[in-house]
N, C-alpha and C positions, 0 to 999 in steps of 0.2 A: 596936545595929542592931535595927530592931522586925521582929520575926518575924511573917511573914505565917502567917494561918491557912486551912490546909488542909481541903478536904470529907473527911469523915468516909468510909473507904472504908464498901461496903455490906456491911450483914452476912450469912456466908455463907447458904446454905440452911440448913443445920442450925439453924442461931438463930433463921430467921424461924417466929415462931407462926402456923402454918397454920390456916385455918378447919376448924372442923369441924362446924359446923348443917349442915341437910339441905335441899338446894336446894330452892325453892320450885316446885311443877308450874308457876305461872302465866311466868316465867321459862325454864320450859325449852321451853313451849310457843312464846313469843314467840323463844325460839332456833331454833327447828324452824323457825318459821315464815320468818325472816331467811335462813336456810342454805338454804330452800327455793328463796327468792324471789331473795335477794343483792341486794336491797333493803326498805330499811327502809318507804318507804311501801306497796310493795307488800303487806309483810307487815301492814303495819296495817292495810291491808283486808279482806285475809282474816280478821284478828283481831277487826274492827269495835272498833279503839283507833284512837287518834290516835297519831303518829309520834312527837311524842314522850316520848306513854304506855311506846310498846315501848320506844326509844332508853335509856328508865331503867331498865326491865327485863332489857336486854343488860347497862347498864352495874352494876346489880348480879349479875346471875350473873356478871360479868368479874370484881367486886370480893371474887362466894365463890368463888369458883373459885382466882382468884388469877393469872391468865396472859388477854392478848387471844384472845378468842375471831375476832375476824373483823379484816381490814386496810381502814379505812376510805377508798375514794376517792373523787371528786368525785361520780359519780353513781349508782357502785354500792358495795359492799361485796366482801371474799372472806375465804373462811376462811381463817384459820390453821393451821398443823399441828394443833395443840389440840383449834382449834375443829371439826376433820373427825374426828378420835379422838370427841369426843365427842357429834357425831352418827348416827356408826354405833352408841353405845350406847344413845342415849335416843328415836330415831327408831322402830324396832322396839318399845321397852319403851310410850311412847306408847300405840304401834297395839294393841298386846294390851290395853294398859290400856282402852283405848275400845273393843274389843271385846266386852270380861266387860261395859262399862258397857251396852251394847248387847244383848246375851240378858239379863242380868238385867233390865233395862225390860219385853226383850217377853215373859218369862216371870214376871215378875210378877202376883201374882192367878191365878197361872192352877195347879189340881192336879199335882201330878207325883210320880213315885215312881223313887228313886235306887238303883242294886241294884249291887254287886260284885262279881264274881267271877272266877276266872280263862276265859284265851281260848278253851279245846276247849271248855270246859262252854258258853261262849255259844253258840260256832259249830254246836256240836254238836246243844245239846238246846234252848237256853233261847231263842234267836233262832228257828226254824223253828217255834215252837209260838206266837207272840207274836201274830201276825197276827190269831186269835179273838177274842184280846182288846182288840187296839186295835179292833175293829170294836165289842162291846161296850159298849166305854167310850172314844169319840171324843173326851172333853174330859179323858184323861187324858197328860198324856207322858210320857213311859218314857226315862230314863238306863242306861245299861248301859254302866259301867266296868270293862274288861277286861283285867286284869293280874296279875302273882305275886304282889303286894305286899300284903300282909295288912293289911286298914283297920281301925282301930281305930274301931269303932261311936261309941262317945262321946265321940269327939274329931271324927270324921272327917262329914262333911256328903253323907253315906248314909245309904240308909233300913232297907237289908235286904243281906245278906250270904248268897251261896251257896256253903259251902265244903265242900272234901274231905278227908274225915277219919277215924281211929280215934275212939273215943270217948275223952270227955277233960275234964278239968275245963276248958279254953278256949271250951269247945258248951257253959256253962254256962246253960239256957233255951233253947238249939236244940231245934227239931222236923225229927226227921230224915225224909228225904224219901223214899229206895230205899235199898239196897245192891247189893252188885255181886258178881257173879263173872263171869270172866273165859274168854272164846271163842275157839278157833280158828276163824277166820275166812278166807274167799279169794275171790276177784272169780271169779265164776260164769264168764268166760268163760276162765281158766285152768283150769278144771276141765272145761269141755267140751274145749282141746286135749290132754286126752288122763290130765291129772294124775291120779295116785291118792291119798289121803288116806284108808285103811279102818283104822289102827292109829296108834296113838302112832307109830312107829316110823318112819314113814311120812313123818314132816314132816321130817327129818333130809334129805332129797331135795331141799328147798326152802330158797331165801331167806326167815330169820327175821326180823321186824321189831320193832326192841321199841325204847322210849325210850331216850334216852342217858343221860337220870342216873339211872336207876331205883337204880342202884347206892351209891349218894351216901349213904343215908340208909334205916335200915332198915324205916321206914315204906312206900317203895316197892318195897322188893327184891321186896313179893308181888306183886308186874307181873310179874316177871321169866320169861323161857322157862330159866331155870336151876331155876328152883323148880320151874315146870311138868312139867321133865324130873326131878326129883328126886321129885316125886310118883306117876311113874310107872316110876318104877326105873329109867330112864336116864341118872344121874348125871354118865356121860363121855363122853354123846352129844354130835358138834361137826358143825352143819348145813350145808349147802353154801357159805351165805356167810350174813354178819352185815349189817341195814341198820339205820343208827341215825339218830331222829327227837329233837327237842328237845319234842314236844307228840303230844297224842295226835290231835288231828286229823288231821296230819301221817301220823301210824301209819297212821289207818283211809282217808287219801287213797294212800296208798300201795299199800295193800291195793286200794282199788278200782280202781286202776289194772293190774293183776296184776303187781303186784313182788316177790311174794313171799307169807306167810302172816304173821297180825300175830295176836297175843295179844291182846284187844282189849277193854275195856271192857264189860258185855255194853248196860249203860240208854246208855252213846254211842253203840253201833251197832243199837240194835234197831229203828230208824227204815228203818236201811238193808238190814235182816235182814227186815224187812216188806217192803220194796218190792222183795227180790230184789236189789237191787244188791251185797251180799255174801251168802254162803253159810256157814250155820256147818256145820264139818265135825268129827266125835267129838262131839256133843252132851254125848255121854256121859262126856265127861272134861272138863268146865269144872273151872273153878279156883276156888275160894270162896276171897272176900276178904274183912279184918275194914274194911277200908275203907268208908266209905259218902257220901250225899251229905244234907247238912245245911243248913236256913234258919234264920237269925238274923236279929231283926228290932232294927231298933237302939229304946233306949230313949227316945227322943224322938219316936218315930216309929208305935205301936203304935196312937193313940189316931183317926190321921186316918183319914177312910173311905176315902180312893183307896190308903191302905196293907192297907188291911184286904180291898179286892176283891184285889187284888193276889195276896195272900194268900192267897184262899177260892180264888181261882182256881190259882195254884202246886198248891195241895195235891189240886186233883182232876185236874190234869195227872200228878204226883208220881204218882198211885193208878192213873193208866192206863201208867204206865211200870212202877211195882208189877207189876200184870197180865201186860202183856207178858213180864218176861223170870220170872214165877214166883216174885216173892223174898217169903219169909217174914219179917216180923222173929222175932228170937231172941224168946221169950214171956218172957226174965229182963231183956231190953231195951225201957224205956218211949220211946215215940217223944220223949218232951219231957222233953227232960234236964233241966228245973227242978227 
């Protein structure tokens, strides 16, 4: 009896050797464009191909992919489970892509200068002073990336670094800009309702404001109103209530709101200590910090001229901020740690 031969069952998924090259953009465009349209000519006009330029295109992203992307009917198309998965990922990824392609064209040729820093020091000091200078120098534009995250100069596609710091082999070539010591501060119209502030002692009556992680790490703990009270013999002094901030802007928006008294940065609030909108109260017991603030210019970037005004400019801002809150440097401290 002659044995009939049987189809081969299919082999499971494990066994099948999955693609793994990396899809082609022109492919995924011509997908986008299909899912858009949910038809194939339509989409080939918007692509300025022919119908069936794309139709090969679909059919090989189907063939990397490995599953139908779209259910084809007489005179339209419709996605797949698949094929909708994978237009919510490539749809988005697209648009950003043509995005960057877009600033970069129109800023192409054109001068600019990329700086870093964290967000108080923008909002605080380095944005409110900026306006001079783009009036200045109209044909330069200004990035300003504001965030925790520490760039690395020469890896990172920055021109100039502003950070806060002890001194430190990492400032290696920094020119440091002020230091700091640290104000009692309060919104001048809590002190006309009647508040007193004449003694250390005296702020224990009040809502204290101070960062939430000063405590984290003992680089920050010198913010702290524990240290403050420790400097002045107060050690288990515990104030009316506690209000904690993730930033310092935060603190000194606080403070000008009258919520209390904020320990406060003196070169972040001395903008607002000039115009009156805060009050410093005990002058005479600020806080000296070994903290200060520091420019790094990255090494790719020292020789162009629009880094170089940049620069000349910073540093006679830097020398009126000096001025204002009185800071000395230390005479065994060179401003330029190289």
């Amino acid at each position: 009896m002659n044995r009939i031969n049987q189809p081969a069952a299919p082999a499971p998924l494990s066994a099948v050797a999955l693609r793994t090259r990396p899809i082609a953009a022109g492919q995924l465009r011509a997908f986008v464009a299909v899912a858009r349209q949910l038809n194939f000519r339509a989409a080939a006009d918007d692509l300025a191909l022919t119908q069936s330029a794309v139709s090969r295109q679909i059919q090989a992203l189907e063939d990397d992919v490995g599953v139908p992307l779209f259910l084809r009917h007489t005179r339209a198309v419709e996605l797949t489970s698949a094929g909708a998965q994978l237009l919510r990922a490539v749809a988005p990824a697209l648009e950003r892509l043509d995005s960057a392609v877009r600033q970069i064209r129109q800023t192409a040729g054109r001068k600019s200068v990329a700086i870093t820093t964290w967000a108080s020091f923008a909002s605080m000091w380095l944005i409110p002073r900026l306006e001079p200078f783009q009036h200045e120098h109209p044909d330069i534009d200004i990035r300003i990336d504001a965030s925790d995250t520490c760039v690395d100069l020469d890896t990172a596609d920055v021109d100039l670094a502003l950070r806060y710091s002890v001194p430190g082999f990492h400032l290696r070539g920094a020119q440091r800009l002020f230091g700091e010591q640290l104000a009692v501060v309060i919104s001048p119209w809590l002190l006309k309702s009647g508040a007193v502030v004449d003694t250390p002692a005296d702020v224990a009556g009040f809502t204290l404001i101070e960062a939430a992680d000063v405590h984290r790490t003992q680089q920050l703990d010198w913010l702290t109103w524990r240290r403050w009270f420790e400097m002045h013999g107060m050690p288990a002094v515990q104030p009316k209530r506690w209000l904690y901030f993730n930033y310092a802007h935060q603190i000194a928006q606080a403070a000008l709101t009258g919520q209390g008294l904020a320990l406060a940065r003196l070169p972040l609030v001395a903008d607002s200590l000039a115009r009156g909108d805060l009050v410093e109260v005990l002058p005479a017991h600020r806080l000296d910090s070994p903290l200060a603030y520091w420019l790094l210019v990255g090494p790719r970037s020292g020789q162009r001229p629009e880094v170089q005004a940049f620069c000349a400019w910073l540093a006679l801002q830097a020398q009126a901020t000096r001025a204002a809150i009185g800071d000395v440097p230390d005479t065994d401290l060179n401003d330029d740690l190289g």
